[in-house]
C-alpha positions in Angstrom: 127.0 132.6 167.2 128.4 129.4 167.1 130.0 129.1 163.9 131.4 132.1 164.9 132.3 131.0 168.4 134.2 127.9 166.1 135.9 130.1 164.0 137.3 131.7 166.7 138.3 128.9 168.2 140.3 127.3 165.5 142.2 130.7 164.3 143.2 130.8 168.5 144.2 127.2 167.8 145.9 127.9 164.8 147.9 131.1 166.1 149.1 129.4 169.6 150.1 126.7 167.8 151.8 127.8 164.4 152.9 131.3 165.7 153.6 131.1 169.3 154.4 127.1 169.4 151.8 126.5 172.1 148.2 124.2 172.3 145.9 123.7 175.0 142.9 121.1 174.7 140.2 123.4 176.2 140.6 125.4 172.5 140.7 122.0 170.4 137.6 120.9 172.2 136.4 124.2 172.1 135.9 123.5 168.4 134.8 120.6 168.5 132.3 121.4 171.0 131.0 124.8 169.0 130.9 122.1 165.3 128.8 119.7 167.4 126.2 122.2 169.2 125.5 123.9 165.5 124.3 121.1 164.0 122.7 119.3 166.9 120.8 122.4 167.9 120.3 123.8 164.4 118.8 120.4 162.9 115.2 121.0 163.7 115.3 124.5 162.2 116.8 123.1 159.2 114.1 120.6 159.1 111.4 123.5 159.5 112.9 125.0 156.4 112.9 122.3 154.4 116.8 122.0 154.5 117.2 118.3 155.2 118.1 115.8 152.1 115.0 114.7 150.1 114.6 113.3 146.7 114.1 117.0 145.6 113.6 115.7 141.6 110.5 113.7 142.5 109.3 115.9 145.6 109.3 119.0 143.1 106.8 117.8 140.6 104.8 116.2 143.5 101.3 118.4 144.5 100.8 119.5 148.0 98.6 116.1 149.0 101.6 114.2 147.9 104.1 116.4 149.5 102.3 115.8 152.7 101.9 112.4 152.6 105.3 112.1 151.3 106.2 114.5 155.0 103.8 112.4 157.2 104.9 109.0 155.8 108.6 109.9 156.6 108.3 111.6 159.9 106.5 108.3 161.4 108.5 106.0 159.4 111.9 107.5 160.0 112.0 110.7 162.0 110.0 109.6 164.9 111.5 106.0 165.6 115.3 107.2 165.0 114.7 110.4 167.8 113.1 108.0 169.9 115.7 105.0 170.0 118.7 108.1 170.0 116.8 109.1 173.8 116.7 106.2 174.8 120.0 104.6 173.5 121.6 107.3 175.4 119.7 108.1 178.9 122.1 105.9 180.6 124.8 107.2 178.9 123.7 110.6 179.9 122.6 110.1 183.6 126.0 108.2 184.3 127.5 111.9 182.4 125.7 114.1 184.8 125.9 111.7 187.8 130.0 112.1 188.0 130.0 115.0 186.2 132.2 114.2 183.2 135.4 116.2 182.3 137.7 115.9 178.9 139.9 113.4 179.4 142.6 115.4 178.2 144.4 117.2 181.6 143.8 120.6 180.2 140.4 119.8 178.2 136.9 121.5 179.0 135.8 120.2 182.7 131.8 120.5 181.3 131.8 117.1 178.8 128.3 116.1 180.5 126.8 119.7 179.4 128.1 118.6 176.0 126.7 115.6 175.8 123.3 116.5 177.2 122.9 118.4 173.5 122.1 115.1 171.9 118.6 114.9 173.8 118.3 118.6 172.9 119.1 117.4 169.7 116.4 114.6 169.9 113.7 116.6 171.4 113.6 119.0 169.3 113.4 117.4 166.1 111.0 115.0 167.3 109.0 118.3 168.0 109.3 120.3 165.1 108.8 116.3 163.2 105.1 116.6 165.4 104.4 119.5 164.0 105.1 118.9 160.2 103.1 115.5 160.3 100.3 117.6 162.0 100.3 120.4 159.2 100.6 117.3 156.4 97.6 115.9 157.6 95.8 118.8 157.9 96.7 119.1 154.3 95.5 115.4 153.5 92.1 116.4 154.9 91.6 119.6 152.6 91.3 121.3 156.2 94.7 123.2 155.9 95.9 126.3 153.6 99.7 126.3 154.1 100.6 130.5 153.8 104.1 130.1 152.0 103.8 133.3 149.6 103.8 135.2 152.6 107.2 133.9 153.3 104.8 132.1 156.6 104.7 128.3 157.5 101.3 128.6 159.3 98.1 126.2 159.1 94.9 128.0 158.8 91.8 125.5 159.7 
């Protein structure tokens, strides 16, 4: 919906521009805004399904075991510490947002800038989560105590 919502967006931009000689900001930022909110909101399910950039050489020869310590090394080494510092590099940043209630600076942008910017704790949040939740499946794995159902096309731990 959103990459559709961009698309949309940008041929508006492009038609009131090029054909009718015309631009507003609301439908620059528009795109801007709908580019943002895909990936922000769309990066934990791309980290579900494995989507996110790995050494995919070495991590295809490796055996489960090593896959999930490979996943539970990198989620508290990396995943865990960058969510956290992004939350709380930018609670102030946020709270200051919402507390004046931010608009574009441009006279004719978007007048909701602080719901925009609340995406990148949504952002945060929910890759920490889904970050939780792989470690906890990889050490499941580690322990022989999980059977991870991917022929089934599932990502479920049975214990």
């Amino acid at each position: 919906a959103l990459g559709l919502g961009m698309a949309l967006f940008q041929i508006a931009n492009v038609l009131m521009r090029y054909v009718f000689g015309i631009g507003y900001g609301w439908a620059r930022e528009g795109v801007v805004y709908a580019f943002a909110a895909m990936f922000l909101i769309g990066a934990a399910g791309t980290l579900r399904s494995g989507g996110h950039v790995r050494l995919d050489i070495l991590y295809g020869q490796m055996s489960e075991k090593q896959k999930a310590l490979v996943e539970l090394i990198g989620t508290y080494l990396f995943l865990i510490p960058i969510t956290l510092l992004v939350l709380d590099a930018f609670s102030s940043t946020l709270a200051q947002s919402w507390r004046i209630l931010e608009r574009s600076r441009e006279s004719d942008g978007l007048p909701t800038l602080y719901l925009f910017k609340t995406l990148v704790p949504v952002f945060a949040i929910t890759l920490l989560m889904q970050g939780w939740a792989q470690a906890i499946k990889a050490a499941f794995t580690l322990r022989g105590q999980a059977h991870l159902d991917r022929e089934a096309g599932r990502d479920e731990v049975h214990i």
